[in-house]
C-alpha positions in Angstrom: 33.9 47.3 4.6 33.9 44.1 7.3 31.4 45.9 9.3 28.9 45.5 6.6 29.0 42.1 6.0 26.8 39.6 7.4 27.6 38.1 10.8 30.6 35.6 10.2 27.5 32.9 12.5 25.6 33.3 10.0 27.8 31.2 7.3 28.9 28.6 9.9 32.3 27.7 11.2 34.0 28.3 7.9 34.0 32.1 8.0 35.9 32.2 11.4 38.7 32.9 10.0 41.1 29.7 11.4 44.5 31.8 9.6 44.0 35.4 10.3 47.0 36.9 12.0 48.8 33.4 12.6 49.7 33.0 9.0 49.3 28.9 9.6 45.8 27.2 8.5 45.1 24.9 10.9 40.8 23.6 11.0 40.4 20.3 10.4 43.7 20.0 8.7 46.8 21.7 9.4 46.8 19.5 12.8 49.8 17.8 14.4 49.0 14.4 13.0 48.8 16.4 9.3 52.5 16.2 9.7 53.4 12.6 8.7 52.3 10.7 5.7 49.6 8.4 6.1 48.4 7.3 3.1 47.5 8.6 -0.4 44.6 11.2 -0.6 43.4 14.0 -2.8 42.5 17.9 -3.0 40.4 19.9 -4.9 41.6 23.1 -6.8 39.2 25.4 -8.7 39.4 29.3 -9.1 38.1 32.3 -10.4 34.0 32.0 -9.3 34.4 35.6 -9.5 30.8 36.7 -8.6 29.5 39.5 -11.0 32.4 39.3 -14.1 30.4 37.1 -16.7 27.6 40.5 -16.4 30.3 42.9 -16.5 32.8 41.2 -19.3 29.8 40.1 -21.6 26.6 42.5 -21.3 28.0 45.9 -23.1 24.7 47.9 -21.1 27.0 46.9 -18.0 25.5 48.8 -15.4 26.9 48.2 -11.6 23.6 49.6 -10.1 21.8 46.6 -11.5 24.9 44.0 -11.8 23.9 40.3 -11.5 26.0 37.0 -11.0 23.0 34.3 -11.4 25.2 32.3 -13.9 28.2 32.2 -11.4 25.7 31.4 -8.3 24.4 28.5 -10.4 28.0 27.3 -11.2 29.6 27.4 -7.7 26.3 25.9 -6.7 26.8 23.1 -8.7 30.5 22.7 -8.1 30.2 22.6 -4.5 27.4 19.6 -4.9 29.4 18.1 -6.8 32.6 18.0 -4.2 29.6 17.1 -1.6 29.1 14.3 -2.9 32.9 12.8 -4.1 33.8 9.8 -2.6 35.8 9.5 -0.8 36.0 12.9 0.8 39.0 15.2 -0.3 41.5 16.5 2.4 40.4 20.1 1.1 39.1 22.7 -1.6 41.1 25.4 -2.5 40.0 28.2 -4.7 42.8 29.7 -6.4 41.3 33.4 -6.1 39.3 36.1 -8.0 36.1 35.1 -5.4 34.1 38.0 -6.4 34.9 40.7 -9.5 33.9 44.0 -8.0 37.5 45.7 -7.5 38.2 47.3 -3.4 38.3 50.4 -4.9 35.3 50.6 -6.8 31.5 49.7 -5.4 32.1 48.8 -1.3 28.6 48.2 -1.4 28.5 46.0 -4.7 31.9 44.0 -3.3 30.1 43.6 0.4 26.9 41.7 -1.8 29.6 39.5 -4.3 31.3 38.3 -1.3 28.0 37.5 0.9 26.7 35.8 -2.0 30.2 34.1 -2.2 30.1 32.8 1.7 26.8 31.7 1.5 27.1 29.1 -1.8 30.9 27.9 -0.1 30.0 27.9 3.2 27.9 25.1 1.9 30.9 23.1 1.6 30.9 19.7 3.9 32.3 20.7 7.2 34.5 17.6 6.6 36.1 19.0 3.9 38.6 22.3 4.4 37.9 25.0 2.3 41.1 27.1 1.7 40.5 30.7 -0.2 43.8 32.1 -2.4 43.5 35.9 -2.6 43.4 37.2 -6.5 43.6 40.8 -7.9 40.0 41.3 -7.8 40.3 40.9 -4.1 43.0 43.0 -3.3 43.5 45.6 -6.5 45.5 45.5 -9.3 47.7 47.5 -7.3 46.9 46.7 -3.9 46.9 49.0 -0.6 47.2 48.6 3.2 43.6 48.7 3.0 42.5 46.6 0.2 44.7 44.1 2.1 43.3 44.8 5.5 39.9 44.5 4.1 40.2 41.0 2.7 41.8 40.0 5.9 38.9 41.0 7.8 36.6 39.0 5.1 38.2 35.9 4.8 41.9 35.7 6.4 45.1 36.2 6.1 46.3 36.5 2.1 49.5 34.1 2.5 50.3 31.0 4.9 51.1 27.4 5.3 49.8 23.8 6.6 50.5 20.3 6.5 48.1 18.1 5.0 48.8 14.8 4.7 52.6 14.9 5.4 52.8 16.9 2.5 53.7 20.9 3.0 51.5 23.3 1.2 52.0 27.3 1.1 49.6 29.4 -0.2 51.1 33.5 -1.5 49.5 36.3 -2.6 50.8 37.3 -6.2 49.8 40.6 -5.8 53.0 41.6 -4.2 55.4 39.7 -6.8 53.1 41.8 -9.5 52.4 45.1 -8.1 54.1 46.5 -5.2 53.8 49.9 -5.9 51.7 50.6 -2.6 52.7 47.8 -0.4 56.5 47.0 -0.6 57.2 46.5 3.1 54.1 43.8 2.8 55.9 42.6 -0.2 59.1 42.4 1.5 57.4 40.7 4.6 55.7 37.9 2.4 58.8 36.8 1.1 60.9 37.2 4.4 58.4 34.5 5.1 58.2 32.5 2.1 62.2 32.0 2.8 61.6 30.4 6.2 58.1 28.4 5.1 60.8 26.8 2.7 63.2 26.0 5.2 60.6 24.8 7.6 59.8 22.2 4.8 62.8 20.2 5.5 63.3 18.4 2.6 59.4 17.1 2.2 57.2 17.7 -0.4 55.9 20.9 -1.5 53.1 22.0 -3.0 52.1 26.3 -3.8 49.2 28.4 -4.2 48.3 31.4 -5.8 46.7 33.5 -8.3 48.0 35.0 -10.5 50.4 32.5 -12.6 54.1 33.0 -13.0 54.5 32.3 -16.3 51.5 30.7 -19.3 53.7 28.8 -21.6 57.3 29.3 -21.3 59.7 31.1 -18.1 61.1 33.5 -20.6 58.1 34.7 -22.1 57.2 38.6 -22.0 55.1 40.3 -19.1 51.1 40.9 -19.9 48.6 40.7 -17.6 48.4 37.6 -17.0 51.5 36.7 -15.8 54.6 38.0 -13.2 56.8 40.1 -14.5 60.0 38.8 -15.7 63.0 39.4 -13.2 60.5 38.5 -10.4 59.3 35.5 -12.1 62.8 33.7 -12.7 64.6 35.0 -9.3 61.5 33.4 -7.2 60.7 30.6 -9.1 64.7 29.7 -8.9 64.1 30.1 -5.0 61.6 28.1 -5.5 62.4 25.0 -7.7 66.3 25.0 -5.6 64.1 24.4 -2.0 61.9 21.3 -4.0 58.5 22.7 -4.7 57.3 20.4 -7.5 53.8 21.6 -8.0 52.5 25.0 -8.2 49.0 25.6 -8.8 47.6 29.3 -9.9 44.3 30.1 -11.6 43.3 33.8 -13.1 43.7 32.8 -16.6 40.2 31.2 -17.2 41.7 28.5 -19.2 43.9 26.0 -18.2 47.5 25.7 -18.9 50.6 23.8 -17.9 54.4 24.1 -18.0 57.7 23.5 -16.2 60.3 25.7 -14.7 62.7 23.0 -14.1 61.6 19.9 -12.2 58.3 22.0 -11.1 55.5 21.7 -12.3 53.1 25.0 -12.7 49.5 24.0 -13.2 47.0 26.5 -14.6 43.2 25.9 -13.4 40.1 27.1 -15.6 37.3 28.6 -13.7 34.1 28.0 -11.7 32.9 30.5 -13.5 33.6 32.4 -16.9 35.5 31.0 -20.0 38.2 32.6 -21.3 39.0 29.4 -23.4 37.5 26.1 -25.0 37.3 24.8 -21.4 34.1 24.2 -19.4 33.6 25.9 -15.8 34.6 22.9 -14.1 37.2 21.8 -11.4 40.7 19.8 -10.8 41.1 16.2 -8.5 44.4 16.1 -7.6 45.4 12.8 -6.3 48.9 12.8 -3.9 50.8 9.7 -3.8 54.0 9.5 -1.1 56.6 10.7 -4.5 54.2 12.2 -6.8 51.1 14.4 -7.7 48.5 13.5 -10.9 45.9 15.7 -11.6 42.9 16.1 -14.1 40.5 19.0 -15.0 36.4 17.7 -15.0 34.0 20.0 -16.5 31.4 20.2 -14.0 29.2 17.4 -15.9 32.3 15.1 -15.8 33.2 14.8 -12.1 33.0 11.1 -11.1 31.2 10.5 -8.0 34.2 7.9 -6.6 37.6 9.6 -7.0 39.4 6.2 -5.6 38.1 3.0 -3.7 38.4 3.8 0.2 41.2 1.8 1.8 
C-alpha cells in the first residue's frame, strides 16, 4: 500500500518518518536538552479526523466508490490554523488516532486517498511545532495483522514509542494489542516488554501516555464494549501503570470527551477533529504542564484563544 502513496517530499519534512524502527521520536523535540525541565509549556491533543467516517456513519446511500470527507478536510483545516496561529507555540500536536476511516482490509485504494488527503491538511502544521500521530483501529484493524501494522509503519511510523519533551517523559502505545491480539500476540507481547522498560527508563519523572482506544469511559470496573479495553487487561496495565507514576493518560476514539481516575491517574478522553458522537463541538485540547502538574481544557474550534500564556 506505501508504494502508492505520494512521495513522502512531497508533504515536507514531517512525513519522514523521525520514529520508524527506533521506537524514540526525536524531530525537534525528543532532543537531549528535552531532558531537563526548563520551564512551563504546553501541548496540543486532538483525535479522531478520521477522513471519510461522517459520509460513511451519516449518508445511508453510503457508497465507497463515490465516498467524500469535505466536512473533515474543512475541520482539520481549520484546526491546524488555528494551532498556527496560538501563541505562544506548543511543544507539539498529537492526534490521538483514527486519521482516516477506511479500515486496511477494506478499500487499499480508498485508505491510500484518506491518508494523502490526511498528510497534505497536517503536513501544514508549523515546522516549529511537532506533530506526533497515535495509531487507532481504523489504522490498523479491529483486529490487526503483521500487515495492517507493517502498512501504517511504512505511512507514518512506528505505532508505539517514547520522548522527552520538556523534562517531562511521554509514551505513546498502540491499544490495538491490549484489545485485540488475536493476530499479533508476539507484537503484543513485544509492546509491553517495552512499555516495562519505557517505565523504568522514566526514573521517577513525570509521565504522561498516549493512545487510542481508552481504557475505561466512566469507571475501571465497568463492562467491555467497544469502546473500551477489556477488563482483566484494563486493571492489570493500568495497575502497572499508576504503581510506575503515570498521572495523565490521554486517549481519543470515543468522539466525546470524558474523564476519570484509576487511582492518582488521570485518564482524559478527547472529542474529535471531526465527527460528534456527543454534545461536544469538533474542537481541540491545550494542555498546559507546570513542573508538578498538568491542567487542560477542550475549545471547540471557534473557542481557541489566540494567546494560550504571556511568553516569558
Amino acid at each position: 500500500m506505501a508504494s502508492n502513496l505520494l512521495s513522502m517530499d512531497e508533504f515536507g519534512t514531517k512525513w519522514e518518518i523521525p520514529t520508524k524502527s527506533n521506537r524514540y521520536f526525536s524531530s525537534i523535540i525528543g532532543t537531549e536538552a528535552d531532558k531537563t525541565w526548563n520551564g512551563d509549556f504546553y501541548f496540543i491533543v486532538g483525535s479522531d479526523p478520521q477522513f471519510g467516517l461522517m459520509d460513511w456513519y451519516q449518508n445511508p446511500d453510503y457508497n465507497p466508490e463515490k465516498a467524500d470527507w469535505t466536512e473533515e478536510i474543512i475541520s482539520a483545516t481549520l484546526a491546524v490554523d488555528k494551532i498556527n496561529k496560538l501563541s505562544p507555540k506548543p511543544r507539539f500536536f498529537v492526534i490521538c488516532g483514527d486519521l482516516s476511516n477506511e479500515f486496511p482490509e477494506n478499500s487499499s485504494s480508498l485508505k491510500i486517498k484518506q491518508i494523502n488527503d490526511f498528510k497534505k491538511i497536517f503536513s501544514k502544521v508549523n515546522s516549529d511545532i511537532a506533530l506526533i500521530c497515535v495509531c487507532g483501529n481504523h489504522d490498523v484493524g479491529n483486529s490487526p495483522t503483521i500487515e495492517s501494522i507493517n502498512n501504517y509503519h511504512n505511512d507514518f511510523g512506528d505505532d508505539y514509542f517514547s520522548f522527552w519533551c520538556g523534562g517531562i517523559f511521554f509514551i505513546v502505545l498502540n491499544s490495538q494489542y491490549f484489545k485485540n491480539a488475536q493476530f499479533i500476540q508476539e507484537l503484543t507481547n513485544k509492546q509491553e516488554k517495552w512499555l516495562d522498560e519505557q517505565l523504568h527508563e522514566a526514573d521517577g519523572h513525570m509521565i504522561v501516555c498516549f493512545s487510542h482506544i481508552p481504557w475505561f469511559i466512566e469507571t475501571p470496573d465497568e463492562k467491555e464494549d467497544y469502546f473500551n479495553i477489556p477488563y482483566e487487561t484494563r486493571i492489570r496495565i493500568l495497575e502497572k501503570l499508576n504503581n510506575a507514576g503515570v498521572r495523565y493518560f490521554f486517549c481519543g476514539h470515543l468522539h466525546k470527551n470524558e474523564r476519570g481516575f484509576y487511582k492518582e491517574m488521570e485518564l482524559i478522553i478527547t472529542s474529535a477533529i471531526g465527527l460528534q458522537l456527543g454534545s461536544d463541538k469538533s474542537g481541540i485540547r491545550i494542555v498546559k504542564v507546570m513542573k508538578d502538574k498538568i491542567q487542560h481544557s477542550y475549545y471547540a474550534m471557534e473557542d481557541i484563544p489566540d494567546i494560550v500564556f504571556d511568553s516569558k
